[in-house]
VEXDREN-2710 file (C-alpha; in Angstrom, 1 decimal):
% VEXDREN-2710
k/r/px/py/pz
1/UNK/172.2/192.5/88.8
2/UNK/176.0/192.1/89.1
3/UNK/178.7/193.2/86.7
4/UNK/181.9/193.2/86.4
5/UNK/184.0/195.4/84.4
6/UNK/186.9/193.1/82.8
7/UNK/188.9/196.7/81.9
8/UNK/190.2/196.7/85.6
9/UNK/191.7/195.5/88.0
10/UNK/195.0/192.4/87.9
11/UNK/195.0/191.3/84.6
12/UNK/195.7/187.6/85.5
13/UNK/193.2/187.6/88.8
14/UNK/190.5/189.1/86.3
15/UNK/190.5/187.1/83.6
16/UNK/191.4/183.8/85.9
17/UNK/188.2/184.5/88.4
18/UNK/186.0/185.6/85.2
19/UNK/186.7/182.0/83.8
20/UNK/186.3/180.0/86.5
21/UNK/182.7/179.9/86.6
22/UNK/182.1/179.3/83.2
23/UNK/185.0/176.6/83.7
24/UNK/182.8/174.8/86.5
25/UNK/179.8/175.2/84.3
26/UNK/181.6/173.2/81.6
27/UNK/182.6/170.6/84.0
28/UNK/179.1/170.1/85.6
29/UNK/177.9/169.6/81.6
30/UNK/180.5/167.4/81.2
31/UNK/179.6/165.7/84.2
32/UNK/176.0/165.2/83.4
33/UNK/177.4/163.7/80.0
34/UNK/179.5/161.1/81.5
35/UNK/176.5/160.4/84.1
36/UNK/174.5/160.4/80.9
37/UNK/176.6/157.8/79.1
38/UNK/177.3/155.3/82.4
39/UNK/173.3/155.2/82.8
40/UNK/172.8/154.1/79.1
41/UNK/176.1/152.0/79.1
42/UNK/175.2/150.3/82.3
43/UNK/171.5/150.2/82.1
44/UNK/170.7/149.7/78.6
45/UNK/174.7/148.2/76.9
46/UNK/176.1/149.1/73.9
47/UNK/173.6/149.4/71.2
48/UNK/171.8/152.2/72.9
49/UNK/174.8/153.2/73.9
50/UNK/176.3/153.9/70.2
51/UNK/172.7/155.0/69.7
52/UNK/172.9/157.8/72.4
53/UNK/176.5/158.7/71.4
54/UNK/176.0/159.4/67.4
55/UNK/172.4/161.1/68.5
56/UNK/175.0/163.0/70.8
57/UNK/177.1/164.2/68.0
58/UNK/174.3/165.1/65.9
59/UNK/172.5/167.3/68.7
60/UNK/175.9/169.2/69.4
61/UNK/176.0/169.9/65.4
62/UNK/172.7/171.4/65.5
63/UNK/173.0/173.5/68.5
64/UNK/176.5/174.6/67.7
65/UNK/174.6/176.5/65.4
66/UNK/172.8/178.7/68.2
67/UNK/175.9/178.2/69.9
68/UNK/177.6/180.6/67.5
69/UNK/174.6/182.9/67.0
70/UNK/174.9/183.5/71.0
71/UNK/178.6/183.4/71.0
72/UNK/179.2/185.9/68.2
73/UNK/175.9/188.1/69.6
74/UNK/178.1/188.4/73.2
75/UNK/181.2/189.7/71.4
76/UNK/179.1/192.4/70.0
77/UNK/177.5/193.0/73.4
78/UNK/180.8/193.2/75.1
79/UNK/182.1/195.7/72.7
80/UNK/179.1/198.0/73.8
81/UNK/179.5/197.4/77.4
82/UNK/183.4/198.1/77.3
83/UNK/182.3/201.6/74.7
84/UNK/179.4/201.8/77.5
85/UNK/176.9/202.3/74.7
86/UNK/173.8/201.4/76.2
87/UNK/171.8/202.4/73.4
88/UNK/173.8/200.5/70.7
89/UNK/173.3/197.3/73.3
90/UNK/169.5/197.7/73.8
91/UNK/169.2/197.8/69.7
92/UNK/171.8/194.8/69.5
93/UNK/169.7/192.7/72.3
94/UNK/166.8/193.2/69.6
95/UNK/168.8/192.0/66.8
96/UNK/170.1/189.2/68.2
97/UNK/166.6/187.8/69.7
98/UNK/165.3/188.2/66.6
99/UNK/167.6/186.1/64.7
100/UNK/168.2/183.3/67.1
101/UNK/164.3/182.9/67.6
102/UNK/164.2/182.8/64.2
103/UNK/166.6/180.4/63.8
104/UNK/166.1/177.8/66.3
105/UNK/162.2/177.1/65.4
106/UNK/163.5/176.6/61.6
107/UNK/166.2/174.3/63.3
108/UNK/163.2/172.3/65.3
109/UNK/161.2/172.3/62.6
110/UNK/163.5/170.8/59.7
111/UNK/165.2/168.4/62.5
112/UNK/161.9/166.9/63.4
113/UNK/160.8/166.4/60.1
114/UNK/163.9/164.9/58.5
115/UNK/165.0/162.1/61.0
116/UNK/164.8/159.2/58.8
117/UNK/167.0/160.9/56.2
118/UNK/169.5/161.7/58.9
119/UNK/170.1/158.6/59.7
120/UNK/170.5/157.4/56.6
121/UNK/173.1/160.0/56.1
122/UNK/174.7/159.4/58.8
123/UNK/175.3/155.7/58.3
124/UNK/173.5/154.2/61.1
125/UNK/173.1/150.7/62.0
126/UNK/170.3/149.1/60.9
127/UNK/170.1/147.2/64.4
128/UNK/170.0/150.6/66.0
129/UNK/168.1/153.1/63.7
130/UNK/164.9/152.2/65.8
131/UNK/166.4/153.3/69.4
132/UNK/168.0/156.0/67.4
133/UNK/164.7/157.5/65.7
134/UNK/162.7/157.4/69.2
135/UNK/165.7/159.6/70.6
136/UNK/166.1/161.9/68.1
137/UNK/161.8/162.3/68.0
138/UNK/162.3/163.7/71.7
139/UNK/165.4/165.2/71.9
140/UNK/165.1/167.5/69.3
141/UNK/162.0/169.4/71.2
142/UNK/164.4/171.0/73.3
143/UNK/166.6/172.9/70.5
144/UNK/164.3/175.8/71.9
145/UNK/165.1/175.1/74.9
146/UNK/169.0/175.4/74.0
147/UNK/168.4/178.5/72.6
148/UNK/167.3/180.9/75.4
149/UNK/169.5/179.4/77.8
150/UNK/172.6/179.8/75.5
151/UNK/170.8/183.8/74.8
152/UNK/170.4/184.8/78.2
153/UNK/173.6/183.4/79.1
154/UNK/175.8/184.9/76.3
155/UNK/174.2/188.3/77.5
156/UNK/174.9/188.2/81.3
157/UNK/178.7/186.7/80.4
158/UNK/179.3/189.6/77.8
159/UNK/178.4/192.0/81.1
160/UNK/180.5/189.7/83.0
161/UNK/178.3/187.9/84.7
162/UNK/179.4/184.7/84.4
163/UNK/178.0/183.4/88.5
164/UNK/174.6/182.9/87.3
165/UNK/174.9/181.3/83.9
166/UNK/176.6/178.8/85.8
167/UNK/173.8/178.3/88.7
168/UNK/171.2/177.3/86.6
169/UNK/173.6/174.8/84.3
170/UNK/174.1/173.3/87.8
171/UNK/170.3/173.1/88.4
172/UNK/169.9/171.4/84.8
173/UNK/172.5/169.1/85.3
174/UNK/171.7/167.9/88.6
175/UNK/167.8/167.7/87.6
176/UNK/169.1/166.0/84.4
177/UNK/171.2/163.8/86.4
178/UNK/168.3/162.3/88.7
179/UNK/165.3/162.2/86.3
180/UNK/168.0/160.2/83.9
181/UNK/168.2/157.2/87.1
182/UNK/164.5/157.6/87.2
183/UNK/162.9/157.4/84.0
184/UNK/166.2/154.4/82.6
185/UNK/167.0/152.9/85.9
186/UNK/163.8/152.7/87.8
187/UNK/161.1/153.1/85.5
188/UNK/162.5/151.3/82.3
189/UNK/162.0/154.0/79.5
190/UNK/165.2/153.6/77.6
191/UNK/166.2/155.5/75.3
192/UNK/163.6/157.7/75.3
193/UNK/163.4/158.0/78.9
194/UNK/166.8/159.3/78.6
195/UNK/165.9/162.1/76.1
196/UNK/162.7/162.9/78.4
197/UNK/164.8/164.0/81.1
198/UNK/167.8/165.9/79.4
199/UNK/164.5/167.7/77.9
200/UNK/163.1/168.7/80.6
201/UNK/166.3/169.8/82.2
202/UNK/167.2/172.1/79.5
203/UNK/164.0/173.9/79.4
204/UNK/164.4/174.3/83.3
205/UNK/167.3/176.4/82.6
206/UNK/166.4/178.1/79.8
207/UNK/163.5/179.4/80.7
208/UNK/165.1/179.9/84.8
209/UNK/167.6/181.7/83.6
210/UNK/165.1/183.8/81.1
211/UNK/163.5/184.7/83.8
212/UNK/165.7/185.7/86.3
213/UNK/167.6/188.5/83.9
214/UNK/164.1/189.7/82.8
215/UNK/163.5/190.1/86.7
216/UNK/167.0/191.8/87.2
217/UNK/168.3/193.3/84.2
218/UNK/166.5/196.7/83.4
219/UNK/168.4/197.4/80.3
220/UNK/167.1/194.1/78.8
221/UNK/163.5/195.2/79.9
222/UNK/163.4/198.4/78.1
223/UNK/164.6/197.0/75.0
224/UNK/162.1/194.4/75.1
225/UNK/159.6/196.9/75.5
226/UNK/160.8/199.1/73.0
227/UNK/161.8/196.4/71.1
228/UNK/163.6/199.0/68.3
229/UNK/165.2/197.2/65.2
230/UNK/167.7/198.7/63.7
231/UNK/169.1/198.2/60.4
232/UNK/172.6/198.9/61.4
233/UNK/172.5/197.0/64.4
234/UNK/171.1/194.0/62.6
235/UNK/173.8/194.1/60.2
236/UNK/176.6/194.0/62.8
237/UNK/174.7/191.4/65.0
238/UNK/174.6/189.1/61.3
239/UNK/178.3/189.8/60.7
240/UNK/179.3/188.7/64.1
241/UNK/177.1/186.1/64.2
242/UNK/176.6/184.3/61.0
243/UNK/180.4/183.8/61.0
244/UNK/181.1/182.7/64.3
245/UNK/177.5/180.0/63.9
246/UNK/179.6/179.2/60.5
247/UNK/183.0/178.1/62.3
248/UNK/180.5/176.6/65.1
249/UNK/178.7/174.8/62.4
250/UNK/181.6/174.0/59.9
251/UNK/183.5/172.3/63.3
252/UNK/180.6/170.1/64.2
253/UNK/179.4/169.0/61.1
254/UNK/183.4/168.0/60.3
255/UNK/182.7/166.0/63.7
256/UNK/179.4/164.5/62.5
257/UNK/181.1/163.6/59.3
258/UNK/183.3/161.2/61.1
259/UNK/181.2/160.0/63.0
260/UNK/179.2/158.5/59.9
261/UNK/182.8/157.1/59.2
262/UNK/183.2/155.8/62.4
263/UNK/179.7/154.1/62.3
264/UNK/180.8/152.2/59.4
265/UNK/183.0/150.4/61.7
266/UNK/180.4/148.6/63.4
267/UNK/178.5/148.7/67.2
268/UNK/181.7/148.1/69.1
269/UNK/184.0/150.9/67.7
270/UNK/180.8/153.1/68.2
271/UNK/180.9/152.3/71.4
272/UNK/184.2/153.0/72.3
273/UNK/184.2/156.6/70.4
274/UNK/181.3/157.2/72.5
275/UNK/183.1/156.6/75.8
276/UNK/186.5/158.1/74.6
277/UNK/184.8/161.5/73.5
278/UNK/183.2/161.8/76.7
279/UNK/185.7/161.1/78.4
280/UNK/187.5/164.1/76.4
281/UNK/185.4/166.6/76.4
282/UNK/185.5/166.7/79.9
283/UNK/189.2/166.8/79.7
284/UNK/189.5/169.6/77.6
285/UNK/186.3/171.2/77.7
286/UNK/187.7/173.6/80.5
287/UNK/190.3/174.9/78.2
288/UNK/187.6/175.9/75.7
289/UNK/185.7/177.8/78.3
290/UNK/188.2/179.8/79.7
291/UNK/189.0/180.6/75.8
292/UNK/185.3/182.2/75.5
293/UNK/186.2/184.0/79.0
294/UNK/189.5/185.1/77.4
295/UNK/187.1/186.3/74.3
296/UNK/184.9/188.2/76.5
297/UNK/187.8/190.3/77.9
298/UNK/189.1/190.9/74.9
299/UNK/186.4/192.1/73.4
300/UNK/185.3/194.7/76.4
301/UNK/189.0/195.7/76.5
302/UNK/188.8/196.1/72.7
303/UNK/185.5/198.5/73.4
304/UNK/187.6/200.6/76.1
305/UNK/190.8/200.8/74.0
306/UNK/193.2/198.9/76.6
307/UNK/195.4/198.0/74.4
308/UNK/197.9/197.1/76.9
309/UNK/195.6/194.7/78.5
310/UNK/194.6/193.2/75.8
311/UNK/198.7/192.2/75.3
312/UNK/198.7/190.7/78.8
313/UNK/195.6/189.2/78.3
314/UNK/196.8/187.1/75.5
315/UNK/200.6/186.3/77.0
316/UNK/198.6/184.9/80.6
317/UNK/195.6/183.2/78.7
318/UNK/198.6/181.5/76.3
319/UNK/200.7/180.2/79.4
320/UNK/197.5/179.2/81.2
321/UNK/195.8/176.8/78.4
322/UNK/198.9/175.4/77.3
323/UNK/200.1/174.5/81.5
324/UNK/196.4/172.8/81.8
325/UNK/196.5/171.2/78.5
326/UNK/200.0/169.5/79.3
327/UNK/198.8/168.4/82.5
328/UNK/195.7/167.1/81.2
329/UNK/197.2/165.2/78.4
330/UNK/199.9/163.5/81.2
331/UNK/197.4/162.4/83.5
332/UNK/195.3/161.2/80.7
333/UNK/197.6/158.6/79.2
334/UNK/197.7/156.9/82.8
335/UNK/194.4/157.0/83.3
336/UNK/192.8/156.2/79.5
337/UNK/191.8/152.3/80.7
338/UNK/190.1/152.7/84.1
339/UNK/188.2/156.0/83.1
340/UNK/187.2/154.3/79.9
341/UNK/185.9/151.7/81.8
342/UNK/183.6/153.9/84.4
343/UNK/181.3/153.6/80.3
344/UNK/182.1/150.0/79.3
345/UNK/182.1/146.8/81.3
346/UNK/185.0/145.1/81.9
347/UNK/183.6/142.0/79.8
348/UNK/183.8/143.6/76.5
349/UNK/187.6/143.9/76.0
350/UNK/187.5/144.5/72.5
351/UNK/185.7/148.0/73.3
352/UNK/187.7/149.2/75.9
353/UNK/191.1/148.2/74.4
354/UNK/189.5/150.6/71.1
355/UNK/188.7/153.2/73.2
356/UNK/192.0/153.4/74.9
357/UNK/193.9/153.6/71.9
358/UNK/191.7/156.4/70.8
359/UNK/192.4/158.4/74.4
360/UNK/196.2/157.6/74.6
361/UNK/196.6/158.6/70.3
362/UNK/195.0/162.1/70.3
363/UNK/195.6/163.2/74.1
364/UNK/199.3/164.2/73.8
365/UNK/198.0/166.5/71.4
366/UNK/195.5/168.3/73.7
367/UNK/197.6/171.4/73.5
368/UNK/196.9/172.1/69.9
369/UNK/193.3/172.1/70.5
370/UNK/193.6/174.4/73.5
371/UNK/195.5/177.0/70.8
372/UNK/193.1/176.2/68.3
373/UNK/190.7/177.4/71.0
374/UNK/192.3/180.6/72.0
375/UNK/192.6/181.8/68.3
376/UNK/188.9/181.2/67.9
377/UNK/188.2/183.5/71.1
378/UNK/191.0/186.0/69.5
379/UNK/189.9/186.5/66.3
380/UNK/186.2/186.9/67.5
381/UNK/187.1/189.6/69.5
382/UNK/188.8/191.4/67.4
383/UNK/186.4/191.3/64.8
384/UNK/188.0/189.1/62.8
385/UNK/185.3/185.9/62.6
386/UNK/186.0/185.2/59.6
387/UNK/189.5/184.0/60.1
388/UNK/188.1/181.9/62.9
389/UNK/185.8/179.8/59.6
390/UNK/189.0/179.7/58.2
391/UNK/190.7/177.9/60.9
392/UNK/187.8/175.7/61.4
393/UNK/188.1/174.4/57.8
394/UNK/192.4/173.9/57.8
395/UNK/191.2/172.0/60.9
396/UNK/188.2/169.9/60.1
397/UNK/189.0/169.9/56.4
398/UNK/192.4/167.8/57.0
399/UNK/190.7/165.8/59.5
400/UNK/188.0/164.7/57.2
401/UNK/190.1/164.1/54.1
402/UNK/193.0/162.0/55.7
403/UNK/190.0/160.1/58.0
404/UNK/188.5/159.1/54.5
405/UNK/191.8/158.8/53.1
406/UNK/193.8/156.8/55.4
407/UNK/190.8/154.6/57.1
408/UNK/190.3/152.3/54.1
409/UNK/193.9/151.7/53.6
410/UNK/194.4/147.9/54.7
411/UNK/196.2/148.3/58.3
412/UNK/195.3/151.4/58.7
413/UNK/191.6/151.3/59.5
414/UNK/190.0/153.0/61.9
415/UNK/193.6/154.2/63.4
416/UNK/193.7/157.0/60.7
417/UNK/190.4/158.3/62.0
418/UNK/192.3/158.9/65.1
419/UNK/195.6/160.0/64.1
420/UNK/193.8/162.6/61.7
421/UNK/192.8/164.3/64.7
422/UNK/195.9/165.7/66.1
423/UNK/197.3/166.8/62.8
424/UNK/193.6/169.1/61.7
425/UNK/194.9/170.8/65.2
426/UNK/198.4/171.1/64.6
427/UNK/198.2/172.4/60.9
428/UNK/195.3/175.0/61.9
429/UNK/197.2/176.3/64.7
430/UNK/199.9/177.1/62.1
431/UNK/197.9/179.0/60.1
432/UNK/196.3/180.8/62.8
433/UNK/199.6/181.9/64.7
434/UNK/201.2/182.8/61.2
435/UNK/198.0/185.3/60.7
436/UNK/198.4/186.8/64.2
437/UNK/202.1/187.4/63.5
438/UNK/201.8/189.6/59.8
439/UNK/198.1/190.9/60.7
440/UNK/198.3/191.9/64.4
441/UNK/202.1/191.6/65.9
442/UNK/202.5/195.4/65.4
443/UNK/200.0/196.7/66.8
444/UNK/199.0/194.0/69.6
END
């Protein structure tokens, strides 16, 4: 199985060609979202729509959760492979099955059973909370799903392996893609015909992708056979990984709590928050990916003791995210009406013209989430998860309180949801770069 060694080799070309897959992964994700959204916006209009979109925002809450069990279990597995402690990384691979099994039946388990309450907690509609509930009743069977793939794929990335991971996200998304024209466009399921296919997609991958480093990896064999728990390596796995899950979680439910603020709103600014985000994420998505690439080679580099790598590493990834994240913002304040309208028809102004606003209010600030970003992946890597929570809550904290603050003001409204945003980023980044500078200036 191929691996590649991030403590050699051009520092720039490394880290760059390490990323990129994991960057087209992102994007092919992103592109099944957007394919996701124009089949319910087009197909089914913009109840379902808001439906799919706040169902959206729980789901990514949830499995943000695994998310950070995987993320923080691949820091610890880099630092092995860098220390080339194959022992230590069979016990670890233990640990961390262990614990995210663990966790993502208790997540399927409570999820299922406490839908109704959910939505009532999370404001819904009453005119949607029936589309909503058949969704949620479907979508939620694939957390498991979510959880080997995100595994198997943390694992093969911390060896540097980040080709394959990649692959089978680009069999899911494509399979995702055409069972979602199927089962809405030709066969009329709705809703749930759209939760159907992302289902089935995710359990292609997870399980592919289980079994293809089961087939390959003989490390990972051996420690599934021996399967050997270790106190200690449990213990380190927890420490990496409860923290990072925490800032995973802590950002998403920030984002879910907004969205129940947003939902007060009505249908139509639903709507348009659906179609802006999506449109978003796929803008800055890449940045956040090559941020976990630039966490991976920390990490191993941290494991090998390559100090002066690890120096480089952080002056190229910095130049890199914030280059991408000025573009991005640039082309996005041109393009905010006619990409927002690839979701919603022409006919419904009122959307569009919310959505807009949304895209051309946060997107100049696209480079304090990229920062925000590359702290996370910095502070992971060098063991330090804990300042990444703290981050998370400067960030999601401010965004929260002035959304709730500022949105009932009279004209204010809904534009204080938006502006609260940028500033979350802005004042986390602050703190983060502040740390870094009496923490880590010396010896970095």
């Amino acid at each position: 199985m191929h691996q590649k060694d991030l403590t050699k080799g051009s520092v720039f070309s490394t880290l760059f060609h390490f990323a990129l897959p994991m960057i087209l992964g992102n994007i092919l994700q992103q592109g099944y979202n957007i394919a996701d959204t124009w089949v319910v916006g087009h197909f089914l209009g913009p109840w379902a729509l808001a439906a799919v979109g706040s169902a959206f925002t729980l789901m990514t809450f949830l499995t943000s959760i695994l998310l950070g069990l995987c993320m923080g279990s691949g820091t610890v597995f880099s630092l092995c492979f860098g220390q080339e402690d194959h022992d230590r990384l069979k016990d670890s691979l233990c640990a961390s099955l262990l614990l995210t099994a663990a966790v993502a039946a208790l997540l399927t388990v409570l999820s299922l059973s406490g839908i109704g309450p959910i939505m009532t907690w999370m404001n819904i509609p009453p005119e949607i909370r029936e589309i909503m509930g058949e969704y949620l009743t479907l979508i939620f069977w694939g957390i498991p799903a979510v959880a080997l793939y995100n595994f198997f794929g943390s694992y093969l990335k911390a060896l540097g392996n980040s080709v394959v991971p990649l692959l089978f996200l680009g069999l899911s998304t494509v399979l995702n893609i055409a069972l979602d024209l199927w089962f809405v466009a030709d066969l009329g399921m709705g809703t749930s015909g759209a939760a159907v296919a992302t289902v089935i997609a995710q359990y292609v991958s997870g399980a592919g992708i289980g079994i293809y480093v089961f087939a390959k990896n003989r490390a990972l064999r051996d420690a599934l056979r021996i399967f050997r728990l270790r106190g200690s390596s449990l213990r380190e796995i927890a420490g990496y990984s409860v923290l990072t899950c925490l800032q995973q979680s802590v950002m998403n439910l920030g984002i879910l709590m907004i969205q129940g603020l947003i939902n007060g709103f009505g249908t139509s600014v639903m709507a348009a928050f659906t179609a802006a985000v999506k449109i978003e994420a796929f803008i800055y998505m890449p940045a956040q990916e090559y941020a976990n690439a630039f966490s991976t080679f920390i990490a191993q580099n941290m494991g090998a003791g390559q100090t002066v790598r690890i120096k480089r590493g952080i002056r190229y990834a910095v130049l890199t995210v914030f280059s991408y994240c000025a573009a991005a913002s640039a082309l996005l304040w041109f393009l905010a009406r006619p990409l927002t309208l690839i979701f919603i028809d022409e006919e419904e102004a009122h959307i569009v013209a919310e959505g807009v606003k949304y895209l051309r209010t946060v997107g100049p600030f696209y480079w304090g989430i990229g920062c925000l970003f590359l702290l996370y992946g910095l502070y992971r890597a060098l063991g330090k998860p804990s300042m990444s929570v703290v981050l998370t809550v400067i960030s999601l904290g401010t965004r929260v309180v002035l959304a709730y603050t500022l949105s009932p003001l009279s004209g204010v409204g809904v534009d204080g949801i938006w502006w609260a945003i940028p500033i979350g980023w802005v004042l986390a980044d602050s703190a983060g770069i502040l740390y870094y500078a009496l923490s880590f200036r010396k010896t970095l």
